[in-house]
Every structure is written in C-alpha cells, then in structure tokens.
C-alpha positions as CSV (number, residue, x, y, z in Angstrom):
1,X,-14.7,1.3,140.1
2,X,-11.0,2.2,138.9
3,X,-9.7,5.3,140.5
4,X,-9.4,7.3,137.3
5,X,-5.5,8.3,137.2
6,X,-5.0,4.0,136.1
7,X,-7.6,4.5,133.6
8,X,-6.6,4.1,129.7
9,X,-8.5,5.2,127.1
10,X,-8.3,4.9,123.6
11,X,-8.6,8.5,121.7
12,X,-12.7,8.7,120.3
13,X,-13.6,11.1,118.0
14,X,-15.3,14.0,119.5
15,X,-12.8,13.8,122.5
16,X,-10.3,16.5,123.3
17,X,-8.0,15.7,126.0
18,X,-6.9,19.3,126.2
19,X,-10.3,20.7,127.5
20,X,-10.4,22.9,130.5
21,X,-11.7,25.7,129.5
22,X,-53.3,24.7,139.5
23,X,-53.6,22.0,142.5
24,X,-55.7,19.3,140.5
25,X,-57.9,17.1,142.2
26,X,-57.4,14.4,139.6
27,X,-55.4,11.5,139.8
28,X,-52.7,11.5,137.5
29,X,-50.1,8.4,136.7
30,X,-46.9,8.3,134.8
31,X,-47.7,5.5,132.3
32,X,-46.6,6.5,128.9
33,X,-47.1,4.4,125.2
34,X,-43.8,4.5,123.3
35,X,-44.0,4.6,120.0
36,X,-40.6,6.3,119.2
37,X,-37.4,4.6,118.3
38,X,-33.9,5.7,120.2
39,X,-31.2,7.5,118.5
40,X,-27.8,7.6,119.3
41,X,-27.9,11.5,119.6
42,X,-31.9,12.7,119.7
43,X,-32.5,16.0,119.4
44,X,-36.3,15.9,119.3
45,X,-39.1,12.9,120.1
46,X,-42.5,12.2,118.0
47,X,-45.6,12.7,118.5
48,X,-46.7,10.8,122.1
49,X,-50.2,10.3,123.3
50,X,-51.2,12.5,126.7
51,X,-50.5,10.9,129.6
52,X,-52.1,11.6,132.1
53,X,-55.1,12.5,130.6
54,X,-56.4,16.2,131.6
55,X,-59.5,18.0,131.6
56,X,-58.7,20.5,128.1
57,X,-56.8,19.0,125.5
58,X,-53.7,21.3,126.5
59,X,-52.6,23.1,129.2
60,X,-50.1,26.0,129.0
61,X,-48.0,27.4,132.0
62,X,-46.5,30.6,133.0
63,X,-42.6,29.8,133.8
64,X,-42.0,32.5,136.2
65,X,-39.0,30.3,137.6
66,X,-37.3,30.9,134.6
67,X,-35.2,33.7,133.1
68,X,-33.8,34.8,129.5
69,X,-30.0,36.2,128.8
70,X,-29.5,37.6,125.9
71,X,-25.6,36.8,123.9
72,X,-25.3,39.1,121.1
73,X,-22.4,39.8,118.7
74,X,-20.2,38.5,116.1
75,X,-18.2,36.1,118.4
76,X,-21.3,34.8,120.5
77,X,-22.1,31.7,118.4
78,X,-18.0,30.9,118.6
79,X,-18.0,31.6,122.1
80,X,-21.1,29.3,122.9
81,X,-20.2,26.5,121.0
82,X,-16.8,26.3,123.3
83,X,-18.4,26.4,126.7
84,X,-21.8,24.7,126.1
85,X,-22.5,20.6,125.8
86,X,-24.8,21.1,122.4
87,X,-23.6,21.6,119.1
88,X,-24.6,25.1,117.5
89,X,-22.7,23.9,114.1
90,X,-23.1,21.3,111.4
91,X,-19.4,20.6,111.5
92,X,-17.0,19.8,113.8
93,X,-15.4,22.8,115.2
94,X,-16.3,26.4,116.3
95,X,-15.9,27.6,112.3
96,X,-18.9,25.5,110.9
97,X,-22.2,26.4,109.6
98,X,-24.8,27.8,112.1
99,X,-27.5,24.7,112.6
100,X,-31.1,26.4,111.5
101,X,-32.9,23.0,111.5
102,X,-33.8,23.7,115.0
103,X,-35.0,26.6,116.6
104,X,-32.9,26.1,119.8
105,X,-31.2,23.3,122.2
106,X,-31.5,21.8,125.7
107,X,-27.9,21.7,127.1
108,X,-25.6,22.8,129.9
109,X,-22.7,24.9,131.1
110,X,-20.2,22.7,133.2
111,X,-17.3,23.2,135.7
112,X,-14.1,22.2,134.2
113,X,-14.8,19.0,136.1
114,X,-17.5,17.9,134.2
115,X,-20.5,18.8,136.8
116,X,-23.3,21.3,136.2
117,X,-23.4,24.9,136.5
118,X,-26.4,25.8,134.9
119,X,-29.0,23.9,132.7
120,X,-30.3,26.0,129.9
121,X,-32.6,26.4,126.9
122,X,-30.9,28.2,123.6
123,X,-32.8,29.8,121.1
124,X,-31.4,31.2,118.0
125,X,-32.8,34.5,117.0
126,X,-30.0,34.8,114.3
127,X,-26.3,34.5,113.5
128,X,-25.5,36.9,116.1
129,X,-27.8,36.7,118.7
130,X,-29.0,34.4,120.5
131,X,-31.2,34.2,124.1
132,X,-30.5,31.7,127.0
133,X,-33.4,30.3,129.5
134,X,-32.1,29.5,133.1
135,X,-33.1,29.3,136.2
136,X,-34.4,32.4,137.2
137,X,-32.5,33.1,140.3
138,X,-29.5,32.1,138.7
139,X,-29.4,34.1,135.8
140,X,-27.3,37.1,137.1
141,X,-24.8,34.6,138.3
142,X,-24.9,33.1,134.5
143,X,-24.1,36.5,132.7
144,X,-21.3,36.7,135.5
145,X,-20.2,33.4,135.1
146,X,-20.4,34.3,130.8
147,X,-18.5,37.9,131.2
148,X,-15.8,35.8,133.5
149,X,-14.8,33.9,129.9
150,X,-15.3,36.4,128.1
151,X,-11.9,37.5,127.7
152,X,-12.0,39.6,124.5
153,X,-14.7,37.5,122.3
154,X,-17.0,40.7,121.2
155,X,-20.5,40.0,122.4
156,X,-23.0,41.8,124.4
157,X,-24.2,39.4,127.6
158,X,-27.5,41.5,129.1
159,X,-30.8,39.8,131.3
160,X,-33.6,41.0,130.2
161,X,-36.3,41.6,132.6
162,X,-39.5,40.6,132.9
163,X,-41.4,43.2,130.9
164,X,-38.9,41.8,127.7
165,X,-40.2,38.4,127.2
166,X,-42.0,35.5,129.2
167,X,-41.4,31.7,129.1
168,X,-44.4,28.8,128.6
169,X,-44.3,25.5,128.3
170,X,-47.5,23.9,126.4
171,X,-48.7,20.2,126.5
172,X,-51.4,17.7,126.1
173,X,-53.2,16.0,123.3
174,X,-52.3,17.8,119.8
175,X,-49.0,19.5,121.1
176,X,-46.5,16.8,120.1
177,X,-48.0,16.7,115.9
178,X,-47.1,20.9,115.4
179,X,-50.5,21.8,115.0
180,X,-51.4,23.5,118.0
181,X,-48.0,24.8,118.0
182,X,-48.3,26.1,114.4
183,X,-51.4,28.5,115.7
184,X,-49.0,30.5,117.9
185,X,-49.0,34.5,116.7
186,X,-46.5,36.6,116.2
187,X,-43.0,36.5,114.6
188,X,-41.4,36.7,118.0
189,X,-43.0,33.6,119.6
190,X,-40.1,30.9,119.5
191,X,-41.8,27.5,120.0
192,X,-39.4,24.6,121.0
193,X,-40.5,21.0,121.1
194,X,-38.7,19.9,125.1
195,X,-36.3,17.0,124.0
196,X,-35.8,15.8,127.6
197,X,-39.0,13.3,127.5
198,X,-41.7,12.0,125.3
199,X,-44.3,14.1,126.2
200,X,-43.3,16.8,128.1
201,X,-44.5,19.1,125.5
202,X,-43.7,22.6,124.2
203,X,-41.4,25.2,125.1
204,X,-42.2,28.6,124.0
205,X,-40.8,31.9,124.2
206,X,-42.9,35.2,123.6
207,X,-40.1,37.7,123.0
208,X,-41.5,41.0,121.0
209,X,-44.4,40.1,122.6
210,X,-44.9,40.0,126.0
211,X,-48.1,40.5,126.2
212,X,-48.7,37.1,124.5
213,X,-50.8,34.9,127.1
214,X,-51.4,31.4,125.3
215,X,-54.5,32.4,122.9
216,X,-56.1,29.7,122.1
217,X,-53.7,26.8,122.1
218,X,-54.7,25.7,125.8
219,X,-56.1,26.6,129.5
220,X,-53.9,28.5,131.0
221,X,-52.6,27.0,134.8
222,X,-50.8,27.5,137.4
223,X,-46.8,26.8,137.0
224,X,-47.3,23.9,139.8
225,X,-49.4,22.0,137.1
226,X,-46.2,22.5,134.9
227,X,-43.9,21.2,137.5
228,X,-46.1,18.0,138.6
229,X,-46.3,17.2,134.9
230,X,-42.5,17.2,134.5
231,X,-41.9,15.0,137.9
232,X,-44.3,12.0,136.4
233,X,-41.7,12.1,133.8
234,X,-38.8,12.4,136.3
235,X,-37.5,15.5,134.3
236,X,-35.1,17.8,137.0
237,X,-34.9,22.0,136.0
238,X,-33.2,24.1,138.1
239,X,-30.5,24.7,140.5
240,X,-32.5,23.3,143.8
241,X,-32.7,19.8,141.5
242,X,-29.6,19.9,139.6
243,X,-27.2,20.9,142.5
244,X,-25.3,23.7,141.3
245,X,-21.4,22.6,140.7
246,X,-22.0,19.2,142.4
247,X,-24.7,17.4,139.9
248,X,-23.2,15.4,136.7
249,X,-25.2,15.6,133.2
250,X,-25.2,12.3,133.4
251,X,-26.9,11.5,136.8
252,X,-29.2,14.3,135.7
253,X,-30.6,12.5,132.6
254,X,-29.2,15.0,130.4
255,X,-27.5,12.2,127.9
256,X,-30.9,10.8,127.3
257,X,-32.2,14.4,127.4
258,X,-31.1,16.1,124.0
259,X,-28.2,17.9,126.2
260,X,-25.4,16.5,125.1
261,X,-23.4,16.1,121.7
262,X,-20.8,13.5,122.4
263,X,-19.6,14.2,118.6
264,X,-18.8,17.7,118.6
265,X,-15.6,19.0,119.7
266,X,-14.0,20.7,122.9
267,X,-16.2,22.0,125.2
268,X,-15.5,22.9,129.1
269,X,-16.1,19.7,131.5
270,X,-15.9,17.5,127.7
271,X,-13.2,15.5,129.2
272,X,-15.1,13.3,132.4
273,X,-18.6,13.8,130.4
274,X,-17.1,11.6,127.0
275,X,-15.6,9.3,129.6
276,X,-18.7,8.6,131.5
277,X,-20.5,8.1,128.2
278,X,-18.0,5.5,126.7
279,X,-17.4,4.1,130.3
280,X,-21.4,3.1,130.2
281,X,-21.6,3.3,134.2
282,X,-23.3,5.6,135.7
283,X,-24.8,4.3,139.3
284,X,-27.1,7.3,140.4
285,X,-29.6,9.1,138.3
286,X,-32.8,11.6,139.4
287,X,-35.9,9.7,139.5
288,X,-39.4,10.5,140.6
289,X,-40.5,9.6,144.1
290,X,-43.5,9.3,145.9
291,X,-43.3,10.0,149.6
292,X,-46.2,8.3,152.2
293,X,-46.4,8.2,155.6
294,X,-44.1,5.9,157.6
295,X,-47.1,3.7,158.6
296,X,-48.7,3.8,155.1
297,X,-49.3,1.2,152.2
298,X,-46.2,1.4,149.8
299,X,-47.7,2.9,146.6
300,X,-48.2,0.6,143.5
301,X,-47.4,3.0,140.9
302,X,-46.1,6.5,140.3
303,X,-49.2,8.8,140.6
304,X,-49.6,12.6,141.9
305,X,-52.1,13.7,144.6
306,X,-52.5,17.2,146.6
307,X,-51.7,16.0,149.9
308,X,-48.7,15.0,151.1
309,X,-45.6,16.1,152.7
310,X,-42.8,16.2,150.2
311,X,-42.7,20.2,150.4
312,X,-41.5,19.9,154.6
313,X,-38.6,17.9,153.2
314,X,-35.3,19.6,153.4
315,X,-34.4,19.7,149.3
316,X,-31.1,18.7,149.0
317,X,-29.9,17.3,152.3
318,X,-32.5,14.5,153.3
319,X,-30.9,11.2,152.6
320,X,-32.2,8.2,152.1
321,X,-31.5,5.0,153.9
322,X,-32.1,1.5,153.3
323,X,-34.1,0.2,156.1
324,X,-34.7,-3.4,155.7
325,X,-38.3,-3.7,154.1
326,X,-38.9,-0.3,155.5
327,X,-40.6,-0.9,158.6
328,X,-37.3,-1.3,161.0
329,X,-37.1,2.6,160.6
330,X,-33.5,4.5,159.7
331,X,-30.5,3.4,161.7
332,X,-27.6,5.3,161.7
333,X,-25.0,2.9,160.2
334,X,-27.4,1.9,157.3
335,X,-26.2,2.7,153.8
336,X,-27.4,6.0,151.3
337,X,-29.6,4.9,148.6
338,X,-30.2,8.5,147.3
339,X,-30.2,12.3,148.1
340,X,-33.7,14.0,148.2
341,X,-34.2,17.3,146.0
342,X,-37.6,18.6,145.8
343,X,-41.2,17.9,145.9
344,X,-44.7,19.1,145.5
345,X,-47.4,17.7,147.2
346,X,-46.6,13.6,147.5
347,X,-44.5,13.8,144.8
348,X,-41.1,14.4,144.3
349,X,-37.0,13.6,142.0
350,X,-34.5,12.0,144.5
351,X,-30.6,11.4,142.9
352,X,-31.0,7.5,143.4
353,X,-28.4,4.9,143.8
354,X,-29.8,2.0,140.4
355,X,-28.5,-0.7,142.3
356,X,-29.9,-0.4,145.9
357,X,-33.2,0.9,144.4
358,X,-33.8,-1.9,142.0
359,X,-35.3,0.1,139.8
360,X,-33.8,-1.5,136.7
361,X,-35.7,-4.2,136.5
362,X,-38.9,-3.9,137.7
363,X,-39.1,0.1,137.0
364,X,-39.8,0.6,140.7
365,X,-37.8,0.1,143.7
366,X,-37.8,-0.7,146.9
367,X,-39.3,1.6,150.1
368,X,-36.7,3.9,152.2
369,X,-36.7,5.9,154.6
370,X,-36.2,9.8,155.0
371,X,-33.4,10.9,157.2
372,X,-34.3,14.1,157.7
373,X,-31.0,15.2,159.1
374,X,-32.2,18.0,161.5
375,X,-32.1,18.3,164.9
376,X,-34.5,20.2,167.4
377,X,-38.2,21.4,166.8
378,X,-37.1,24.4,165.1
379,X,-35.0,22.4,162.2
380,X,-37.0,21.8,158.8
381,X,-38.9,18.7,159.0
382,X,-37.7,17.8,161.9
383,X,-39.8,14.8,163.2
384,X,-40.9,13.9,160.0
385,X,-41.1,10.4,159.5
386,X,-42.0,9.4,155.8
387,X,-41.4,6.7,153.4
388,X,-39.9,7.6,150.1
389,X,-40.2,4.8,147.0
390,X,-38.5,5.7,143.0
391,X,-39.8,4.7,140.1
392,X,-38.1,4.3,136.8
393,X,-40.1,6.2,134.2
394,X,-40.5,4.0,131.4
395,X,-39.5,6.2,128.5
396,X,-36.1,6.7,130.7
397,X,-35.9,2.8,131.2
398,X,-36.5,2.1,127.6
399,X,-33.5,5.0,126.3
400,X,-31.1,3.6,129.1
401,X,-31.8,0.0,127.4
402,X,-30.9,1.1,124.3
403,X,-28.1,3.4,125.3
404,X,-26.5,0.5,126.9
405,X,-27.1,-2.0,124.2
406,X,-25.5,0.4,121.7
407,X,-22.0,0.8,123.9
408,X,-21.9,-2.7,124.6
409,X,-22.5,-1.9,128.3
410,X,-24.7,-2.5,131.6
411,X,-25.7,0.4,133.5
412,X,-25.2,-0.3,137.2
C-alpha cells in the first residue's frame, strides 16, 4: 500500500478536502436466504426470513447497554449534519430539506482522522429535536464530546436517564414486513428497521412511554439473546467492539451498514473515509468467531452454544496468530491475523486480517490461535489456550461483492 502523502486523487463529488472539523439451549446457525438486491447507498433491507429459527415468532430485548441524548434547538439539525457520516437532508449541504422518509439513521461520530468515536442511532422527533442512542457508558462523554463543538450553534445537548425512555430491539418471523411493527402503541414509540444486516430486526424507542414493555409483538428476553443474535450476523455495537478513536467505519462494516453517505458533503473524518471508499481496499473487517478448545474439532459452520470460553478472553488485546494448521500452537514471531473484541459464550466478532483468514472465498477461514497476552496466574485468561476460526457472514460477503464490483475493485 502507498504511503498516503504520494497519493493523487481526482476531486469526487461528495468530497471536501477541507474537512477537519436468555441463555438458549438451542442451536442456532448463521445461514441466511438473500433475497434483497445491493444498493449503492442502502438505507433499509426487505423483508428476510428468520434465521435461526426460535421458539416464538419474535423476540424483543431490553437494551440496557444503551443510552439516549437528547439535541434540541434551532441549530441542532445544522450542527449534526456537519459532524455525523449520515445525511439528515435531501440536498447537499447543511441548508437542505429535513429527510422525513425515515424515522432515523445508523451512523457515526469520527475523529478528524477518520476513526470512530461513537456509533449511534438518530431519531427525529422533529425539525428541532432530535434524540441520539449510544453506548451507554459512553454517553456522558458524547454530550461532552457534542458541547466541545458546540461553539455558539444554539441547541440544548441533555442525557436523559433511565426513567425517560428505554431502548428494544425486536426480531423474528413477521418483524421485517411492518406488521408486527405497525402494532406498537403509543405516539412516542419510534420503531426503526436496523439497516446494518438483513435480519437483525427492529429498533425501537419507547420515549413518552417508559413504561412500554413489548405488548404483544414478542417474548420478552434477556439482552444476551439480543447480543448472540447480532454476532451470527457479525454486527459490532459499542465502544468494547468498535475501539473507541482507534476503529475505522470501514473495518467496522459501517459502509455496508447504512452508516455512511459517501454523497453528502463535509463532515469530520470525510476526508480518509471517501478515500477508503473509492480506494476499494480495506484488508481487516469484524467478523464473527467461534472459539473451541485447543484440542477440539475445528467447527464446520458458524453456530452459537452456552458453553464456551470466549467471555475469559481479554476483549481487545488477545491477538491472533497464525499457527500453521493450528496445531503447532502460537510462536512468538508468527504473524497477527486479527485483534479479539468480545464474546459470549463460544461465540464472539474478532477485527480480521481478509487475506490471512481466507475468508473471501470460502466464507470461512482458517483456525488460529489466541495469544492471550498475559502473564502470571492472576492476568485475565492467563493459560487459556483456545482456538479461534472467522466466518464471513454471507449477507456481508454478498454486499462486499457487489460493492467491489460497482468501484471496479478487489477487496483484499
């Protein structure tokens, strides 16, 4: 790769060099049926089948792990559209029309470099106001981080507690068609179909109403159902999984995810995002993992069960190393394939290196090993030794084909 100061680009449009600014005994597998067509910018997906199948027809979590920040004020919309990767307007430029096709976005806050701060959820509650999901113990440092930029934009940044409004997240069979969705009560329930996978279901905010604990649009479960759920689809949330100022969106996923407008205009970090897009080469990106025991029979395919040990790994500073066909063990001189980042259970989202996991072919890769990193009996996970293999989702294969086949480019 070129070091980037002999890099020439040709201007783009859209590109402003002047940026700165419930435990389940089931078995569940990842295997999806496509039936949706990529877009070069896609907002929202079809109607998918369930996969994995589950017990009730839909299942709705509790998010406790996320927050809400409330933006309101005449300048807020102005203000977002400057320092977020979505596109709040119909037009080019901070002065558009307010989009009310949607009732919110996936995107991102960046560093002026281009990596993540904080990925987010906005929902529109009007012209004025508008209310921002992120990690929940992030969100004070968000309203800091908003208040730093404020300069003298007149809005109103406040987190609302708890007792204010509660996050879900719905899905199963009947989510993805609006019907179940349509059942929701209340005027202040703000129901957002999760553009970051086919089939990860609903997002759902119960703002005037707090109270509001699913009804009757599925079985209520535990937020680790939620989570297992989104790692079969090798979807990261969260600082511990999208490293806070180190992660890029597009090693995250977030350019296949509905996070990122690469038409709209200047945005912090625009600059190396809109240059890794029309570059086409991105060698890492978060995949699931499942981890087994170093002695154990390399899994087949991508499937979730109770037991296993990816918890005791050290989320975000187990490596892992190539170690010939896996049995020889991790030597010291052998090369990174990946960064672990968290798990549940035997399952887990590692940053992979493509090319050394040889996932892009055969959608999984290879077996590594876990360095754990840690010395003495006291370090976490210290003697662990496990075996780690990625899989490449296929709804994540078949959008980087198509990506890549639009640019004219081969990911690598």
């Amino acid at each position: 790769m070129q070091p980037l100061r002999r890099l020439i680009l040709t201007p783009t449009a859209g590109v402003c060099t002047g940026s700165r600014p419930r435990l389940m005994s089931q078995t569940f597998t990842s295997r999806t049926r496509l039936r949706h067509q990529p877009a070069p910018i896609r907002l929202h997906h079809r109607a998918f089948s369930s996969t994995p199948p589950r017990p009730a027809s839909s299942s709705l979590a509790h998010l406790t792990s996320r927050s809400l920040v409330k933006i309101s004020g005449p300048d807020a919309a102005k203000f977002l559209q400057g320092v977020v990767t979505s596109n709040l307007f119909t037009s080019p430029g901070p002065n558009g029309t307010l989009r009310n096709d949607v009732p919110g976005f996936y995107s991102a806050f960046l560093t002026a470099q281009g990596r993540i701060l904080h990925d987010v959820f906005i929902y529109l509650r009007s012209g004025e106001e508008f209310l921002i999901e992120v990690d929940a113990a992030e969100a004070e440092r968000l309203a800091k981080h908003i208040k730093r930029y404020k300069l003298r934009a007149k809005f109103e940044v406040r987190v609302l507690g708890v007792d204010e409004g509660k996050i879900w997240h719905l899905w199963g069979s009947g989510v993805g068609d609006g019907g179940v969705v349509a059942s929701l009560p209340g005027k202040g329930v703000i129901a957002l179909q999760d553009p970051r996978a086919p089939d990860l279901g609903t997002r759902i905010v119960a703002l005037d109403d707090p109270a509001f604990d699913g009804g009757e649009v599925g079985e209520v479960v535990p937020e680790r159902d939620y989570t297992v759920h989104r790692y079969l689809l090798g979807v990261p949330e969260g600082q511990q999984e999208l490293l806070y100022g180190a992660s890029l969106p597009h090693e995250s996923n977030m350019d296949v995810g509905g996070a990122i407008d690469f038409r709209k205009g200047c945005y912090v970090g625009q600059e190396l995002t809109i240059r890794t897009e029309h570059r086409g080469v991105v060698r890492k990106r978060v995949l699931p993992c499942v981890v087994y025991p170093e002695d154990g029979k390399a899994p087949e395919r991508l499937e979730y069960t109770p037991e296993g040990e990816a918890e005791r790994i050290a989320s975000g500073a187990a490596m892992m190393k190539i170690g010939g066909d896996g049995g020889e063990g991790v030597r010291k001189r052998s090369k990174e394939a990946g960064k672990w980042l968290k798990g549940t259970g035997n399952l887990g989202l590692a940053v992979v290196r493509l090319e050394e996991a040889g996932v892009l072919d055969a959608g999984e890769g290879k077996e590594f090993a876990i360095d754990i990193g840690g010395e003495g009996e006291k370090a976490e996970g210290a003697g662990l030794k496990m075996k780690v293999k990625p899989f490449m989702p296929e709804w994540l294969k078949e959008q980087l084909e198509a990506k890549n086949h639009r640019l004219g480019k081969v990911e690598q």
